[in-house]
C-alpha atoms as a printed R data frame, in Angstrom:
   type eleno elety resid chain resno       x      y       z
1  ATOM     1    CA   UNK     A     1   0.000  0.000   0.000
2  ATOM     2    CA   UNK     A     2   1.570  3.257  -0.633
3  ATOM     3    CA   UNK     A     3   0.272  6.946   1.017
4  ATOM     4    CA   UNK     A     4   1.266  9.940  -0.134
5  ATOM     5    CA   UNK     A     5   1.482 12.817   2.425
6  ATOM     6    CA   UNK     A     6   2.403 16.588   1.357
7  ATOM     7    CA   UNK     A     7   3.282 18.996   4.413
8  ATOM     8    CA   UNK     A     8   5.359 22.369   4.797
9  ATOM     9    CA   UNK     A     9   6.418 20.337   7.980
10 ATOM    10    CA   UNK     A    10   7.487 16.885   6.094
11 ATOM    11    CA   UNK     A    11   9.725 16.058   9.387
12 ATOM    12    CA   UNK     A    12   6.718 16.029  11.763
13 ATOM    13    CA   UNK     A    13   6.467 12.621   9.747
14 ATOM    14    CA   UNK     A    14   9.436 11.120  10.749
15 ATOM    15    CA   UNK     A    15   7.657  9.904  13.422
16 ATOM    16    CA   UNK     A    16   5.932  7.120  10.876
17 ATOM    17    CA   UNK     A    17   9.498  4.918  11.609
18 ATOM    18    CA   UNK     A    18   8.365  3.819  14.586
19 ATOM    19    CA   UNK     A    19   6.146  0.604  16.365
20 ATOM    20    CA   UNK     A    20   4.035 -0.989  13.832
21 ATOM    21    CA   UNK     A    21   4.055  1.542  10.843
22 ATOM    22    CA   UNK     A    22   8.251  1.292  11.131
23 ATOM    23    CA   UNK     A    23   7.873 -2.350  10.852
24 ATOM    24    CA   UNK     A    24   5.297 -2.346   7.662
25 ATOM    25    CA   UNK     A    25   7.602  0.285   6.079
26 ATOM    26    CA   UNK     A    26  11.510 -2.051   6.403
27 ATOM    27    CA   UNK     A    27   9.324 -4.875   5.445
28 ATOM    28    CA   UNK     A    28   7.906 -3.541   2.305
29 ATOM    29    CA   UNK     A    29   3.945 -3.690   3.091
30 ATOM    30    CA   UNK     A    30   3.762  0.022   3.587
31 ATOM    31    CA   UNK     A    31   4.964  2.718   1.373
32 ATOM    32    CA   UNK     A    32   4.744  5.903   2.732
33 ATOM    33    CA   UNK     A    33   6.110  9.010   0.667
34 ATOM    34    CA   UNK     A    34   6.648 12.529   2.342
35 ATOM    35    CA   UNK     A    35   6.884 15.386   0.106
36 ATOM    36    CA   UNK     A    36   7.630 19.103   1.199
37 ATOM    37    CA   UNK     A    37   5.171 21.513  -0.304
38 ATOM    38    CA   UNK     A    38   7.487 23.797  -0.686
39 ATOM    39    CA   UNK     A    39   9.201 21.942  -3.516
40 ATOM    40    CA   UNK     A    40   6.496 23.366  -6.059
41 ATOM    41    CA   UNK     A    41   6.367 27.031  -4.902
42 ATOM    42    CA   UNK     A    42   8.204 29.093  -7.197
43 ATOM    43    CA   UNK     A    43   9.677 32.443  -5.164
44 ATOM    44    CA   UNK     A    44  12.927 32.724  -3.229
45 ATOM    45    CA   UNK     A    45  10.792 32.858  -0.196
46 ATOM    46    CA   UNK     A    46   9.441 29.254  -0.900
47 ATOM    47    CA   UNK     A    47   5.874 30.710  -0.171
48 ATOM    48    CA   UNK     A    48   2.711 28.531   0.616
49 ATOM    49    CA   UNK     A    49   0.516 31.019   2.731
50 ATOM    50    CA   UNK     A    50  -1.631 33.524   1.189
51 ATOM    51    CA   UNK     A    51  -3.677 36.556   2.817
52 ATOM    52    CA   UNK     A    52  -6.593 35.469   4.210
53 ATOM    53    CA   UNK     A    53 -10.030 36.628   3.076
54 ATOM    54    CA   UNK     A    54 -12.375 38.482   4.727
55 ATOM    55    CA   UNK     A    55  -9.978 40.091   7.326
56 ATOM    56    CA   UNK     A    56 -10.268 36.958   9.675
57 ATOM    57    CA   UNK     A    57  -7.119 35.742  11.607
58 ATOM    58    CA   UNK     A    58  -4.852 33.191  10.517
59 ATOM    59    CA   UNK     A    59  -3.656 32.383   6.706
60 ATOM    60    CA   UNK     A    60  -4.749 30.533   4.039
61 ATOM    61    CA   UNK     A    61  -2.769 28.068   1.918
62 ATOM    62    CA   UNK     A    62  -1.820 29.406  -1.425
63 ATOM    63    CA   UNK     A    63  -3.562 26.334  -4.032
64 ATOM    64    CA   UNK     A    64  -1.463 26.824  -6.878
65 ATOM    65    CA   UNK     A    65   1.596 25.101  -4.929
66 ATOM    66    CA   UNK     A    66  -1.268 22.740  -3.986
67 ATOM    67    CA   UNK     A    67  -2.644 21.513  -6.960
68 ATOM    68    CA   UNK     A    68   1.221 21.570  -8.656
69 ATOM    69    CA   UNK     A    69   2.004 18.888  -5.725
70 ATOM    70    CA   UNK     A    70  -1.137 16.941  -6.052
71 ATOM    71    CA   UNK     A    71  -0.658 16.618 -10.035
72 ATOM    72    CA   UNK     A    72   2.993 15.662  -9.127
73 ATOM    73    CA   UNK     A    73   2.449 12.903  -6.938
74 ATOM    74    CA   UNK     A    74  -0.420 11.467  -9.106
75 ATOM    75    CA   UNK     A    75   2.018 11.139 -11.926
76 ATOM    76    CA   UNK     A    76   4.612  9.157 -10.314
């Protein structure tokens, strides 16, 4: 089985070595792929958040880096 995750923070995953998903991964059961979203943003800044809307708190994800990642991963 193979899982795809895409996260700014790809080494919160690292976590996914460990007990029982560790053991599916070295034996070849699980396949679990971490990709930084930051690989498909295209300023020096590596940007992913975008002003939010509506003047609320917080920020929103920018979905062109998004949908570039998605399309990415799909095609491998």
């Amino acid at each position: 089985m193979r899982i795809d995750l895409i996260s700014i923070f790809p080494q919160y995953f690292s976590v996914l070595d460990l007990s029982l998903m560790g053991k599916a991964r070295t034996s070849g059961q699980l396949d679990i792929r971490v990709h930084d979203l930051r690989e498909w943003t295209h300023d020096r800044h590596r940007t992913v958040d975008d002003t939010p809307y509506g003047g609320g708190v917080g920020m929103l994800m920018m979905a062109p880096p998004i949908f570039e990642a998605v399309e990415s991963v799909i095609a491998q």
